[in-house]
Backbone as numpy.savetxt, mean C-alpha at the origin, in Angstrom:
# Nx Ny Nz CAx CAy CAz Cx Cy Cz
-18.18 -17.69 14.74 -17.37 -18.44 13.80 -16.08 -17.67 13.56
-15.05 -18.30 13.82 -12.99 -17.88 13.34 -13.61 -17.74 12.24
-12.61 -16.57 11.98 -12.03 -16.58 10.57 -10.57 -16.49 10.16
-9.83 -18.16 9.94 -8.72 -17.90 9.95 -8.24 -17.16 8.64
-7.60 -16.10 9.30 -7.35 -14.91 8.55 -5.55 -14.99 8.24
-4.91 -15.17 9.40 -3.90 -14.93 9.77 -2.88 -15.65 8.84
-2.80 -16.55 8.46 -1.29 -16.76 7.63 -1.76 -16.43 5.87
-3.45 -16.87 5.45 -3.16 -15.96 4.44 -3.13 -14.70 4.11
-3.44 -13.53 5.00 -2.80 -12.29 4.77 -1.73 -12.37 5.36
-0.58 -13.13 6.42 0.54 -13.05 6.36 1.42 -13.20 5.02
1.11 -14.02 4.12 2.05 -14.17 3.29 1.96 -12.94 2.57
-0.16 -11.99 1.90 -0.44 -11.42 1.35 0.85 -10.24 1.53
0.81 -9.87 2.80 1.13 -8.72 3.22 2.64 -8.82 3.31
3.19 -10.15 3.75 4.68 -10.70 3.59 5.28 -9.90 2.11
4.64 -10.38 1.05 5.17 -9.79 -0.35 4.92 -8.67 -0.53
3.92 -8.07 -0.04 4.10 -6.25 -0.24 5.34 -5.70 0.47
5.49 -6.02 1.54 6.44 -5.96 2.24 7.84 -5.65 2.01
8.11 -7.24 1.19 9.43 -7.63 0.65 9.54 -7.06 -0.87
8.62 -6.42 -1.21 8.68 -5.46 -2.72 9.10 -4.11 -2.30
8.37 -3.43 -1.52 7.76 -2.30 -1.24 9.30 -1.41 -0.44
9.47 -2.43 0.66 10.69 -2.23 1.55 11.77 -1.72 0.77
12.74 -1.81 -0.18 13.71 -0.91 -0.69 13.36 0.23 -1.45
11.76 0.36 -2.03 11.35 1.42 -2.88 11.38 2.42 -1.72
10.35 1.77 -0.67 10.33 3.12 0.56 11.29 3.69 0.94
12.18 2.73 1.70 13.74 3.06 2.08 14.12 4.58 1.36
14.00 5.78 2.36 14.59 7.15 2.21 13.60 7.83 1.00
12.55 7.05 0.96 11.85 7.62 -0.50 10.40 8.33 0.18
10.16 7.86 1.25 8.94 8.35 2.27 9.45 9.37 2.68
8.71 10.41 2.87 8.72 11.36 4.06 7.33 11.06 4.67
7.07 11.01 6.30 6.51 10.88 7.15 5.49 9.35 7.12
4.71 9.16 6.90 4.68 8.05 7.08 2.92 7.75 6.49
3.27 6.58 5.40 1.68 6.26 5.03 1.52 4.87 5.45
0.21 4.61 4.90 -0.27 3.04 5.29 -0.61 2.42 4.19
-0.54 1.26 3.48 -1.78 1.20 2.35 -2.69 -0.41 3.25
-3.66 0.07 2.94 -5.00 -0.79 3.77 -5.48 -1.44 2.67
-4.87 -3.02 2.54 -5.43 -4.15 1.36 -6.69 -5.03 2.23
-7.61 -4.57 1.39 -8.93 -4.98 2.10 -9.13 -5.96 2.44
-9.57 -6.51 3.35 -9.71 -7.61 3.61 -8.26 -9.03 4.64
-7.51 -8.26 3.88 -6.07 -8.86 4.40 -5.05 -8.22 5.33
-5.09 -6.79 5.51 -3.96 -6.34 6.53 -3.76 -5.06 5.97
-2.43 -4.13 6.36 -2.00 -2.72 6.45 -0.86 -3.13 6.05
0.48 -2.31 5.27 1.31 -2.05 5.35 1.74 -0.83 5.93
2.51 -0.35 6.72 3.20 0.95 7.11 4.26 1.01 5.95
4.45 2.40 5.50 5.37 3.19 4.97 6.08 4.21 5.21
7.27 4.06 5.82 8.20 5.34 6.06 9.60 5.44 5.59
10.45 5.96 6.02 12.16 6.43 5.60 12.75 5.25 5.87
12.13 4.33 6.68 12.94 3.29 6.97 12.57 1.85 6.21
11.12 1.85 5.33 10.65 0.84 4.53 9.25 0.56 4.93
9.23 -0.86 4.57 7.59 -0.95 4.78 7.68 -2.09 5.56
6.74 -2.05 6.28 6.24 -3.15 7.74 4.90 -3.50 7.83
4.36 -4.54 8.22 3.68 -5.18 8.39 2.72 -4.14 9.67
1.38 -3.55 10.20 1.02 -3.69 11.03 -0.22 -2.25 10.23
-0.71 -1.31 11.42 -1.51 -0.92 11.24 -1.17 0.56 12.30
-1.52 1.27 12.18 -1.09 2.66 12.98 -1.46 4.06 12.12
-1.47 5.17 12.83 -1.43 6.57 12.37 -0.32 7.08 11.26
-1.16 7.33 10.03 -0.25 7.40 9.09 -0.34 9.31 8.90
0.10 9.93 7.67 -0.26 11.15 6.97 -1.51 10.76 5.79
-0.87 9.79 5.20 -1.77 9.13 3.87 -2.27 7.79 4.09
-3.51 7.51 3.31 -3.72 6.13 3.55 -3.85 5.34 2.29
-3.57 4.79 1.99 -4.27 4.67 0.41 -4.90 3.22 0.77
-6.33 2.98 0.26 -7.21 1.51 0.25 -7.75 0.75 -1.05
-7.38 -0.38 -0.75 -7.47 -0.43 -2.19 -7.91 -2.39 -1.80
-8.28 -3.35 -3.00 -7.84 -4.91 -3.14 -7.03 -5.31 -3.14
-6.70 -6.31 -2.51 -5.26 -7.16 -2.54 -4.80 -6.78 -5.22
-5.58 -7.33 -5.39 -5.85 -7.15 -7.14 -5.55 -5.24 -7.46
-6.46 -4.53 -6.98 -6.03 -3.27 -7.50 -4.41 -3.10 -6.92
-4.24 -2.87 -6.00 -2.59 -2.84 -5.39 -1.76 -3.48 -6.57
-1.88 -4.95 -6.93 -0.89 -6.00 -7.85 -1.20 -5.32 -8.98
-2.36 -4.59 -9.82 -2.06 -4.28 -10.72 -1.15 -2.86 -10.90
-1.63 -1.98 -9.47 -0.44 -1.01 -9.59 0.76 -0.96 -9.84
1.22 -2.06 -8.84 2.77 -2.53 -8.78 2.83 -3.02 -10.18
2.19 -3.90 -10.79 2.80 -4.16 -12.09 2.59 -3.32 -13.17
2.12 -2.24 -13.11 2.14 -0.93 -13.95 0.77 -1.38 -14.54
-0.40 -2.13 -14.35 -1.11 -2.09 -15.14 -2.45 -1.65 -14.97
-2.63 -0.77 -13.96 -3.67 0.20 -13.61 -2.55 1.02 -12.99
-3.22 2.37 -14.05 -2.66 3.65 -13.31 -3.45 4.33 -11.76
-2.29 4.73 -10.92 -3.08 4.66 -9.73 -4.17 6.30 -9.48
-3.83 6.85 -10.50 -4.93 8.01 -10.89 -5.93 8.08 -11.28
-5.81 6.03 -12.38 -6.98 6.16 -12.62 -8.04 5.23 -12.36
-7.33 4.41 -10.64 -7.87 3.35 -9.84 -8.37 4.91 -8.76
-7.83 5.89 -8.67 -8.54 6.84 -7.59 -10.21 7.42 -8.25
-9.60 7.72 -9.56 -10.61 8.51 -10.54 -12.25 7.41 -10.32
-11.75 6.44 -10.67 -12.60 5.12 -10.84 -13.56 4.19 -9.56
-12.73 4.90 -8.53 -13.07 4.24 -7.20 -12.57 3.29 -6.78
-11.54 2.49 -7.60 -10.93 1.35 -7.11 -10.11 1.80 -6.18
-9.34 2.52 -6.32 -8.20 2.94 -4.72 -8.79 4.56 -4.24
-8.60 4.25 -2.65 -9.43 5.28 -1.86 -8.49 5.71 -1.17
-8.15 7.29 -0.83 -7.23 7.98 -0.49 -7.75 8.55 0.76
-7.41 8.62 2.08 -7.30 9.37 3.25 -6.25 9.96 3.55
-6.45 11.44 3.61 -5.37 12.27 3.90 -4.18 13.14 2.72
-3.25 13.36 2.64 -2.72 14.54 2.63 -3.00 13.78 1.20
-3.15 14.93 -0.17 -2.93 14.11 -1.67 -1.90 14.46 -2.09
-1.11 15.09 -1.53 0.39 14.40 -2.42 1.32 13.95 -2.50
0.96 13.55 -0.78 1.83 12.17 -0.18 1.31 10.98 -1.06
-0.15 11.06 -1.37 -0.75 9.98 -1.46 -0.07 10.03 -3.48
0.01 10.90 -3.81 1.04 10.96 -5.06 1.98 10.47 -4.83
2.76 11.19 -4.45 4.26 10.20 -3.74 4.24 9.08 -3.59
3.82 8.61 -2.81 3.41 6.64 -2.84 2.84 6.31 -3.61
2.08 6.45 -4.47 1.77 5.92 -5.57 2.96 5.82 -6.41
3.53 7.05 -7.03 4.99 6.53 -7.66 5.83 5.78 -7.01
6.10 5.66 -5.73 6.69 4.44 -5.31 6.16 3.01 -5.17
4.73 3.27 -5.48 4.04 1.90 -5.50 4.03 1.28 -7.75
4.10 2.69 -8.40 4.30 1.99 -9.68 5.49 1.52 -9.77
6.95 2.65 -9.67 8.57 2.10 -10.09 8.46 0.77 -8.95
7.79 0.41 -8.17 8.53 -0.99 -7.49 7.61 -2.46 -8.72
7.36 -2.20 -9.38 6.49 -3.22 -10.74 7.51 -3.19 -11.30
């Protein structure tokens, strides 16, 4: 059995995208991912955020819902890590770093 997946995490991932993209812009050093479950990857680097899936430094995983409440400041992302809602692979203070670029873009 398909599971058409594809245009609703396109749009999902479309708006992280189109948020995310000027916060990243020169605000990354090297390069993270955040992995919205169920729906897709964003890449994060110096140049913004993109759509796809690849070798990052940091990963951060989280719900399409935990992510939106980050961005809108209304779960702190210290205390979606503390809690188990967002799951961190790799370096932690990249994974700091993007997190403040994932709250100031709310």
């Amino acid at each position: 059995m398909s599971q058409p997946t594809s245009q609703p995490s396109s749009q999902i991932i479309d708006d992280y995208v189109s948020l995310l993209t000027p916060r990243a812009r020169g605000a990354i050093k090297g390069v993270a991912r955040l992995d919205i479950t169920g729906e897709g990857s964003v890449m994060l680097d110096e140049n913004g955020a993109r759509a796809g899936e690849g070798a990052a430094d940091v990963v951060l995983i989280a719900r399409d819902a935990v992510f939106r409440r980050i961005l809108s400041g209304e779960q702190n992302p210290v205390t979606a890590f503390m809690t188990g809602k967002l799951k961190v692979e790799g370096n932690a203070q990249r994974a700091l770093k993007v997190s403040a670029i994932l709250v100031d873009a709310g």
